[in-house]
KOLLONU-658849 format. One line per 10 residues: number of its first residue (from 1); their letters; for each residue x, y, z of N, C-alpha, C. Coordinates in Angstrom, 1 decimal. Layout:
REM KOLLONU-658849
NUM> a> X:Y:Z:X:Y:Z:X:Y:Z  ... .
END
This chain:
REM KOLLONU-658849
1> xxxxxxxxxx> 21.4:3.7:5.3:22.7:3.2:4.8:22.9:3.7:3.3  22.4:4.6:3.1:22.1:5.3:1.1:24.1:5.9:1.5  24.4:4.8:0.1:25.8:5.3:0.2:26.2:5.3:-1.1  26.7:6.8:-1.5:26.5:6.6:-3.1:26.0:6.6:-4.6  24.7:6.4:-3.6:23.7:5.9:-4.3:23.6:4.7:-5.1  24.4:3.9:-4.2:24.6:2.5:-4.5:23.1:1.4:-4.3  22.5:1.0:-5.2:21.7:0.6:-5.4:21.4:-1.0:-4.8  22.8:-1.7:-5.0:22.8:-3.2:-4.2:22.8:-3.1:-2.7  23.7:-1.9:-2.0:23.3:-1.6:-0.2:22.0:-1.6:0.6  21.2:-0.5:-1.1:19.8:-0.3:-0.6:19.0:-1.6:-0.1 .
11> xxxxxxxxxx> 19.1:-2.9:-1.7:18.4:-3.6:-1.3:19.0:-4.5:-0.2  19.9:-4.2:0.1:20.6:-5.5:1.4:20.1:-5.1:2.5  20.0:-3.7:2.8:19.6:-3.4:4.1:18.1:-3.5:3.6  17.5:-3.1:3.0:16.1:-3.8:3.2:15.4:-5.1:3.2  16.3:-5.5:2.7:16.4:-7.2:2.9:16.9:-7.5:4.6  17.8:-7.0:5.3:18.1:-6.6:6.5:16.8:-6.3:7.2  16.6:-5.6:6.9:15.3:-5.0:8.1:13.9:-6.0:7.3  13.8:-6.2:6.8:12.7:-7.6:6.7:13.0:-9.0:7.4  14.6:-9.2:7.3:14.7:-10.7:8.1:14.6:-10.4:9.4  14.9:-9.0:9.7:14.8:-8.3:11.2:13.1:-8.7:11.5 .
21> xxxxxxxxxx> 12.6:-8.3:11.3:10.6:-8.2:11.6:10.3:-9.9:11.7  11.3:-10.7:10.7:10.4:-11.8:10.2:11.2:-12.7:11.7  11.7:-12.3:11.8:12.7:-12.9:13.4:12.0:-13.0:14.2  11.5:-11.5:14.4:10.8:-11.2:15.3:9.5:-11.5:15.7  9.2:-11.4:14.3:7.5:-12.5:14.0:7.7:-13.9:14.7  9.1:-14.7:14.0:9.1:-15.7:14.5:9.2:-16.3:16.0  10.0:-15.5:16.4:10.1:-15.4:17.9:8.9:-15.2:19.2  8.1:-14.3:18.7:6.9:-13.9:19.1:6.2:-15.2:19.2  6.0:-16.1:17.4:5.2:-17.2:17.1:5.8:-18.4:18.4  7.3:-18.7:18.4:7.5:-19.2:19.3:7.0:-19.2:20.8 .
31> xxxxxxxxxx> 7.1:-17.8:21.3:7.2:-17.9:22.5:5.7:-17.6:23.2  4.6:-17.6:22.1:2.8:-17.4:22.2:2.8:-19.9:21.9  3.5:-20.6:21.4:3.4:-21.4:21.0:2.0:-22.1:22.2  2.0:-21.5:23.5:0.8:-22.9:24.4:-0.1:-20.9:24.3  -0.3:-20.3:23.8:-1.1:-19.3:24.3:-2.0:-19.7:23.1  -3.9:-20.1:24.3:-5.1:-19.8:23.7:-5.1:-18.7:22.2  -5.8:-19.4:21.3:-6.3:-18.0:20.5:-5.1:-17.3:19.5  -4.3:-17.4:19.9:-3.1:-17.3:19.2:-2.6:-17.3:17.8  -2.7:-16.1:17.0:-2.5:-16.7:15.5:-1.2:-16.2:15.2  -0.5:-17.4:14.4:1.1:-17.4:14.1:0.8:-15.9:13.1 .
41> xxxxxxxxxx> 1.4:-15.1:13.3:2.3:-14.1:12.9:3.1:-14.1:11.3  2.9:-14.3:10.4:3.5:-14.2:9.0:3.8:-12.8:8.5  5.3:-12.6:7.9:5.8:-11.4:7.2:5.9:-11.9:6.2  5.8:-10.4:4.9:6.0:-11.2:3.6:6.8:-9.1:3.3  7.2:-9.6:2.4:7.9:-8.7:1.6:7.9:-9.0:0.2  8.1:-10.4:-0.4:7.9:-10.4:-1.8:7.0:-9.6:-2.4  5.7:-10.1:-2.0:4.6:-9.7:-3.1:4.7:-8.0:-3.2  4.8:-7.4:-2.3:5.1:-5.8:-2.2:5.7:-5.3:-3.3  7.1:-6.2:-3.1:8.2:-6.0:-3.5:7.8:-6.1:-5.4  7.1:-7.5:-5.5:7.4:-7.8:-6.9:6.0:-6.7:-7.7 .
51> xxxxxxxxxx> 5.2:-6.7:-6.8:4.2:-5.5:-7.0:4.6:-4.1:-7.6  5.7:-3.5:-6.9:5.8:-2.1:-7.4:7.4:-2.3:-8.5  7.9:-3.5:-8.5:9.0:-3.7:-10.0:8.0:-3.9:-11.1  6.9:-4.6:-10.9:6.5:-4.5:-12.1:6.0:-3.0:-12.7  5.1:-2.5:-11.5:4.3:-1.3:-11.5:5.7:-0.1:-12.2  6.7:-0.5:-11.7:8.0:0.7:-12.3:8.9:0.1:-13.6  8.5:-1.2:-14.3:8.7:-1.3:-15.8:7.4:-1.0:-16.6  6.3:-1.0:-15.9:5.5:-0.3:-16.7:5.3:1.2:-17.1  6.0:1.4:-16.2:5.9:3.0:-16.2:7.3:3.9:-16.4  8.5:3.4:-16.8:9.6:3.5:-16.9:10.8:2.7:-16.7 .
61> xxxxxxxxxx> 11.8:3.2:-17.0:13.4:2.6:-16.8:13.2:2.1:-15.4  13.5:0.5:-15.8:13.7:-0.2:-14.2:15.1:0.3:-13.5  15.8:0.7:-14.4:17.5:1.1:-14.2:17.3:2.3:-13.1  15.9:3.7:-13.4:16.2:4.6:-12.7:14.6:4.4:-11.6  14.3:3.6:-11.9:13.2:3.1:-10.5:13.5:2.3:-9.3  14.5:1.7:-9.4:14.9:0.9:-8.5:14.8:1.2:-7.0  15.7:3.1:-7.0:15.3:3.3:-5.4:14.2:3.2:-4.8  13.5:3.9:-5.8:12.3:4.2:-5.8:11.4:2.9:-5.1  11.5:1.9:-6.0:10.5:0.9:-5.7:11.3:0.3:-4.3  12.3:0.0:-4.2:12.7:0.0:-3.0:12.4:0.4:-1.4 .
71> xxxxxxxxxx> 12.1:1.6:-1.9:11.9:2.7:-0.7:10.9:2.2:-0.4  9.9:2.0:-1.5:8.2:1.9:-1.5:7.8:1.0:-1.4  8.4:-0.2:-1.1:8.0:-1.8:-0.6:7.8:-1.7:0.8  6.6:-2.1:1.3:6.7:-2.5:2.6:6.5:-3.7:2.7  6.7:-4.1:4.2:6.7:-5.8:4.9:4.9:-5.3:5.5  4.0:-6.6:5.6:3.3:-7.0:6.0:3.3:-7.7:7.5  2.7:-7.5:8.4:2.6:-8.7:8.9:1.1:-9.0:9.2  0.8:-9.9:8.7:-0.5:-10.6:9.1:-0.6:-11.8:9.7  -1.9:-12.1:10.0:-2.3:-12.9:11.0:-2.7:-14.3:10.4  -2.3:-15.5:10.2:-2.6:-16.5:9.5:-4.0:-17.1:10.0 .
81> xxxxxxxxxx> -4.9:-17.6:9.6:-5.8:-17.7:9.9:-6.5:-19.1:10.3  -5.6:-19.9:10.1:-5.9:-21.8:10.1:-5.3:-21.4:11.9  -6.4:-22.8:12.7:-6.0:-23.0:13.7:-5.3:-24.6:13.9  -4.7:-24.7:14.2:-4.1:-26.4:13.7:-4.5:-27.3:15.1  -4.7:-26.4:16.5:-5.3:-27.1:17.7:-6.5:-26.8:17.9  -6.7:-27.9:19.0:-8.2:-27.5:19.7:-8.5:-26.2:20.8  -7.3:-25.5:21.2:-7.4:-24.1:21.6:-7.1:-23.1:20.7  -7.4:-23.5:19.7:-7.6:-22.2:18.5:-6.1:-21.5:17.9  -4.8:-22.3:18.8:-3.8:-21.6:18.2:-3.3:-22.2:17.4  -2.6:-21.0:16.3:-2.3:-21.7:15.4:-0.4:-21.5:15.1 .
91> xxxxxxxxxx> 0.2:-22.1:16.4:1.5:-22.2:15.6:1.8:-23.6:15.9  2.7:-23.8:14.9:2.9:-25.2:14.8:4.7:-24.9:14.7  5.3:-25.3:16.2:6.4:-25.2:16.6:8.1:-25.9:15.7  7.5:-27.2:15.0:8.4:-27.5:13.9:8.6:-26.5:13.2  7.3:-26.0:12.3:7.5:-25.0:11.1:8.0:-23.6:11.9  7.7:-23.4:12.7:8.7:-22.2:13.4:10.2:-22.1:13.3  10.5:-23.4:14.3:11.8:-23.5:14.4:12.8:-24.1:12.8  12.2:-24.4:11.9:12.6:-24.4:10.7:12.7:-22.8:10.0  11.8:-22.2:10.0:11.7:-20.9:9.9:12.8:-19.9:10.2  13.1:-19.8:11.6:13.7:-20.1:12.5:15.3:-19.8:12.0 .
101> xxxxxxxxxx> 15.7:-21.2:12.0:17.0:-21.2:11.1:17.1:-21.0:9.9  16.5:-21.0:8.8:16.4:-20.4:7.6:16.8:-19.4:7.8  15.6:-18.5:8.4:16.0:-17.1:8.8:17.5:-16.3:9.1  17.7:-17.0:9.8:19.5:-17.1:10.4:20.1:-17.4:9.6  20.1:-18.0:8.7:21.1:-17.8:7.6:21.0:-17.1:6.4  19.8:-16.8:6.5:19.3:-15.6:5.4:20.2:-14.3:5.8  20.0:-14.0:7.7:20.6:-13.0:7.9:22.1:-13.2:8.1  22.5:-14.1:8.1:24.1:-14.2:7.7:25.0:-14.4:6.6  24.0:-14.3:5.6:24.3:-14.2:4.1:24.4:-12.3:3.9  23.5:-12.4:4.5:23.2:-10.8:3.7:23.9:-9.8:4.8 .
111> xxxxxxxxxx> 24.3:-10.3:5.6:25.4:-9.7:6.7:26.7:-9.6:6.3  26.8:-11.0:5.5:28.1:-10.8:4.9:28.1:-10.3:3.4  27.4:-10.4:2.8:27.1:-9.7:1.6:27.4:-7.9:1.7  26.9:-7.5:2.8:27.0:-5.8:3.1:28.2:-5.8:3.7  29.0:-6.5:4.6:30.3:-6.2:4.8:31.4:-6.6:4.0  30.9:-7.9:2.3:32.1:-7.7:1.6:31.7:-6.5:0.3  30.4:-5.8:0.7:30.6:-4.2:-0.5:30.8:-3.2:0.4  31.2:-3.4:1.7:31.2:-1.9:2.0:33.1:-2.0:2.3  33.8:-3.5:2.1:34.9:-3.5:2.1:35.7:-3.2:0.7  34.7:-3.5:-0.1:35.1:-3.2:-1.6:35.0:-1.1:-1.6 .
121> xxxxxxxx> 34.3:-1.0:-1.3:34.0:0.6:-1.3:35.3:0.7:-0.4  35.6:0.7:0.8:36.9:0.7:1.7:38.0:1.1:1.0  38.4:-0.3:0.1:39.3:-0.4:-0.6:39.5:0.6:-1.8  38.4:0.6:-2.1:38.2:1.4:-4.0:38.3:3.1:-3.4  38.0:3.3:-2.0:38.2:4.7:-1.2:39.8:4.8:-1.5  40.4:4.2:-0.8:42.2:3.9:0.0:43.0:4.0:-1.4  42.2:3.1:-2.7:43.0:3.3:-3.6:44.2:2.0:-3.9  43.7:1.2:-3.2:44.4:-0.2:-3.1:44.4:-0.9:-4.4 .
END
């Protein structure tokens, strides 16, 4: 979605495709919820994230690093390692489904966030 070289799109759709994975994490965690052995599934993107902004004010203009570090963030997913039952799995179905919905509103914020800049771009095209 590089449009412009608009810098807020970038991060929305990466913010996009991280709530995408963490869904998906979640869902997985749900639907393993009675499977033996099982360890809940965690995404993370912050620490990445806040890892290579710092790594690019140290080393220059955060102004002209941004894509950059952007590009270069990846999502995680790892394997949590506490079992909370006596068959070794570790999801715990409240914190899921909390998760769950957060999630869903995370991706409905930022859903609408990318459809009221690409309406402003629309507009600022047309000349309105």
């Amino acid at each position: 979605m590089e449009l412009l070289g608009h810098n807020s799109l970038l991060m929305l759709e990466k913010s996009m495709d991280f709530l995408w994975t963490k869904q998906a994490a979640i869902l997985d965690n749900i639907s393993n919820a009675e499977t033996p052995n099982y360890k809940t599934k965690v995404v993370t993107f912050e620490e990445s994230l806040r890892e290579k902004l710092d790594a690019a004010q140290r080393s220059r203009s955060p102004r002209t690093a941004v894509r950059e570090v952007l590009e270069g963030a990846q999502f995680a997913v790892t394997e949590a390692q506490e079992a909370t039952r006596m068959d070794e799995n570790g999801v715990n179905l409240v914190e899921q489904s909390v998760e769950l919905a957060r999630n869903a509103y995370q991706l409905q914020y930022v859903y609408s966030a990318i459809s009221s800049d690409l309406s402003a771009l629309r507009t600022a095209i047309r000349g309105q």
